[in-house]
C-alpha positions as CSV (number, residue, x, y, z in Angstrom):
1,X,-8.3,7.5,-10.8
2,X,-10.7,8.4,-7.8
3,X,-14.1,7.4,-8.6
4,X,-17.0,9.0,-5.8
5,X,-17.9,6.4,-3.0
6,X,-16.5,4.7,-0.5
7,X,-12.6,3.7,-0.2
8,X,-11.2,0.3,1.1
9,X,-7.1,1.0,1.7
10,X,-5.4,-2.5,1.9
11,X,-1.8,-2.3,3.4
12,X,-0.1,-5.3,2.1
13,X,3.2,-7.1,3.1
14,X,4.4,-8.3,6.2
15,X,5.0,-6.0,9.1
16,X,8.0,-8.3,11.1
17,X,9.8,-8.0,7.7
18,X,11.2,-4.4,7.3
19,X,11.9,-4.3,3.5
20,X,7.8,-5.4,3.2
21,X,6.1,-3.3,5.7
22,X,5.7,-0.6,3.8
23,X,2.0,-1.7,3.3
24,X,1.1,-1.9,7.0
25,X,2.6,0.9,7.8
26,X,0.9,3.1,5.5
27,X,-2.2,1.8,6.6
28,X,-1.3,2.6,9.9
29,X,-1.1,6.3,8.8
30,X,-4.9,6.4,6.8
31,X,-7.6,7.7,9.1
32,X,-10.6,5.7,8.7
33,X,-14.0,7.1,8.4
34,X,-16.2,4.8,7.2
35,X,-17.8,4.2,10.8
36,X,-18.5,7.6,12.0
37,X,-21.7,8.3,12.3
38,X,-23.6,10.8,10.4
39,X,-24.6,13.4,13.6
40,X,-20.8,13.1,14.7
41,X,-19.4,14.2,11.3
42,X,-21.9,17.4,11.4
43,X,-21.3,18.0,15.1
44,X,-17.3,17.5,14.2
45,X,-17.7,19.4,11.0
46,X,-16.5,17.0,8.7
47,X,-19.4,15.8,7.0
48,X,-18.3,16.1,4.0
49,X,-15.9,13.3,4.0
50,X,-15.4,10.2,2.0
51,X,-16.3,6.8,3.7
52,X,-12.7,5.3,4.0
53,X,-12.0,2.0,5.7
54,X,-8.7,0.7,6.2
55,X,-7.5,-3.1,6.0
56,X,-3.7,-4.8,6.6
57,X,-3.6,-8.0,5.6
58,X,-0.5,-9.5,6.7
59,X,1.1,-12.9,4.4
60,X,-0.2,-16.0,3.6
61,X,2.6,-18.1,5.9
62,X,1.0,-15.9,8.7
63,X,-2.5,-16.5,8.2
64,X,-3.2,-19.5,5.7
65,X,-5.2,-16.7,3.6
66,X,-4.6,-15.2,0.3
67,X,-4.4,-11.5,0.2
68,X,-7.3,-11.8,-2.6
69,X,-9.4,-13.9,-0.4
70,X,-9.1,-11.4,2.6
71,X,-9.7,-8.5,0.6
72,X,-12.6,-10.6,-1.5
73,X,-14.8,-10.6,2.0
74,X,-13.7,-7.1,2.9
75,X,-14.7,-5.8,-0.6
76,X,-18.1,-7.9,-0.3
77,X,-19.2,-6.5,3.3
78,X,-17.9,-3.1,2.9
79,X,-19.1,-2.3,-0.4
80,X,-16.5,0.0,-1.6
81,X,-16.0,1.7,-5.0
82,X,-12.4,1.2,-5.5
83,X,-9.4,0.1,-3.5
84,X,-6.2,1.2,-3.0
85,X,-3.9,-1.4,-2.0
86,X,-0.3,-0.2,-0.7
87,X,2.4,-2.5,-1.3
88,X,6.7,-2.5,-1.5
89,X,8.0,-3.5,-4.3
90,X,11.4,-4.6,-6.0
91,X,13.4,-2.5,-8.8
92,X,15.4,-3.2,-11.7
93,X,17.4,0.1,-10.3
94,X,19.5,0.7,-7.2
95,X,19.0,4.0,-8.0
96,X,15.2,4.2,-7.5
97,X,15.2,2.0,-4.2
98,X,13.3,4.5,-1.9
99,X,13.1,7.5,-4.4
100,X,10.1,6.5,-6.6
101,X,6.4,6.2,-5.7
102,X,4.6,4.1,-8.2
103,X,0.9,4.3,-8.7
104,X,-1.4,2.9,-11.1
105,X,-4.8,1.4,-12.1
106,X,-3.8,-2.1,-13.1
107,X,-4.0,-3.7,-10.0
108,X,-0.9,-5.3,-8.3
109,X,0.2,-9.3,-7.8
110,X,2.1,-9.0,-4.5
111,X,4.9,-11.0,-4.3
112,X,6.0,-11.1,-7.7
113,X,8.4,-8.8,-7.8
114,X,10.8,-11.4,-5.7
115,X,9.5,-14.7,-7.2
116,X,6.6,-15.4,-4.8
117,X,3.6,-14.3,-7.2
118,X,0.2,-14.2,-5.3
119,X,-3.2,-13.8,-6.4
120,X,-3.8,-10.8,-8.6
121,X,-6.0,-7.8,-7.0
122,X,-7.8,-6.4,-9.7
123,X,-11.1,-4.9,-11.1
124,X,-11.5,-8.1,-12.5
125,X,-10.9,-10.4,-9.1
126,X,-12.4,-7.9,-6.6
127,X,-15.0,-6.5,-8.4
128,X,-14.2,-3.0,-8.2
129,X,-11.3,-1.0,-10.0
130,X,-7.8,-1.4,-7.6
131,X,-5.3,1.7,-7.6
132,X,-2.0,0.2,-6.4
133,X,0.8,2.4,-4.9
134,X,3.9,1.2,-4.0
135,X,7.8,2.3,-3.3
136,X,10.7,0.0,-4.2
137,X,12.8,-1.1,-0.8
138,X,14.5,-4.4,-2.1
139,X,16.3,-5.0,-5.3
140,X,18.1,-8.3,-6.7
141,X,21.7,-8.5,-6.1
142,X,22.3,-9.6,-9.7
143,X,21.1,-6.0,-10.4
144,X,23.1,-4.1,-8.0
145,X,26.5,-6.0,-9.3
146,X,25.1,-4.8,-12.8
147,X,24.8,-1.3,-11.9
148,X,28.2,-1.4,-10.3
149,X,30.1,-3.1,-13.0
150,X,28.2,-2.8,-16.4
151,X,28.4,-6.6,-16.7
152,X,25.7,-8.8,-16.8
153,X,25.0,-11.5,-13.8
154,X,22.5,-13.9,-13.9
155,X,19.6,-13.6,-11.5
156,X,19.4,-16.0,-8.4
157,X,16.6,-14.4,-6.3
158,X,18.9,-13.1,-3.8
159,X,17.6,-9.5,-2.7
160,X,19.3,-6.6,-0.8
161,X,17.6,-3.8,0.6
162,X,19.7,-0.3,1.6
163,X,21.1,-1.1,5.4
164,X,19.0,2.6,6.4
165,X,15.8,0.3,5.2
166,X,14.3,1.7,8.3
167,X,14.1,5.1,7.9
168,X,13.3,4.7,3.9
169,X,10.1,2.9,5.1
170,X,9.2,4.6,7.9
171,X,9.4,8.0,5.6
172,X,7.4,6.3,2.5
173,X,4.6,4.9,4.7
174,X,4.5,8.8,6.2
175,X,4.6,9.8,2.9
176,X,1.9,7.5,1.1
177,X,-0.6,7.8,3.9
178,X,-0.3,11.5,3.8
179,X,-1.3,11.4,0.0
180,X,-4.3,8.8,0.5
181,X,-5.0,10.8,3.2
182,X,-5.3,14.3,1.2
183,X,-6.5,12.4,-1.7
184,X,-9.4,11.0,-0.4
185,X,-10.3,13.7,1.8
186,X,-9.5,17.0,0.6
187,X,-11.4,19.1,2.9
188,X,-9.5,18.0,6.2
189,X,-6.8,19.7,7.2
190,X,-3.9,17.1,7.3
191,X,-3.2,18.5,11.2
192,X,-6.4,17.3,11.8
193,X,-6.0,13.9,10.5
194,X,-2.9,13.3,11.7
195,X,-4.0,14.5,15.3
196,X,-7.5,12.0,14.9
197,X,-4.5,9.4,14.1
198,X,-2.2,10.0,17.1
């Protein structure tokens, strides 16, 4: 899904809200290289790395800005040739909360996995193709009294989240920056990175 060129990575979600920081926090954990300059990355020895540049966007109630505005002027100054936007999501399975990584082409509508459907970040709205990656941390609690008793319940929008929600995003932001990280530049050693990061 990697095309050659440069690399916006768009953490989405809201960062005071553990069960949707996942986004910010991962983008907390990409190194951004898009604004080294060329005599540095030879002197440094890493010239061969991909111009990345890193965005979190925050909510709309936060900043009276859509997500696909936002990324709309980032995509437009930066130039990129694909994002990667980095987003929690909801499940239809208990069992998957924290345990699955979920990556595709498609593009992503945050919000509407819990009834608050944004803008769609796409090839088609941004202009260039949009991997989106995400890991479920809330699920609806008509699902969880499904899985528990085999019955059906109707859905209310009500959402739980595991009560060790920390920890599962803390380790899935780790976890997805490490693999945008290696993804996008394959020559660095992670130690590296993650020291350039500290």
């Amino acid at each position: 899904m990697l095309r050659e060129g440069g690399v916006l990575v768009a953490g989405l979600g809201n960062r005071r809200v553990t069960p949707d920081a996942l986004g910010p926090r991962a983008a907390d954990g990409v190194l951004a290289t898009r604004h080294i300059a060329a005599a540095l990355k030879e002197f440094a020895g890493i010239e061969n790395t991909r111009p990345v540049s890193v965005i979190a966007t925050d909510v709309l109630g936060r900043t009276g800005v859509e997500t696909l505005e936002l990324l709309r002027g980032a995509v437009g100054e930066v130039r990129p040739a694909l994002v990667i936007a980095v987003d929690a999501l909801a499940s239809l399975s208990t069992a998957r909360l924290g345990t699955t990584v979920q990556i595709c082409d498609a593009g992503i509508s945050p919000g509407s996995g819990v009834g608050n459907r944004r803008a769609e970040l796409s090839e088609s709205t941004l202009g260039v193709p949009v991997i989106a990656v995400g890991v479920p941390t809330v699920v609806d609690a008509a699902t969880v009294a499904e899985d528990y008793s085999g019955g059906y319940f109707q859905k209310h929008g009500f959402f739980v989240t595991p009560r060790e929600v920390d920890a599962l995003v803390d380790t899935a932001a780790r976890i997805v920056s490490r693999g945008i990280n290696e993804a996008l530049n394959p020559s660095l050693p992670i130690e590296d990175i993650m020291h350039a990061l500290a």
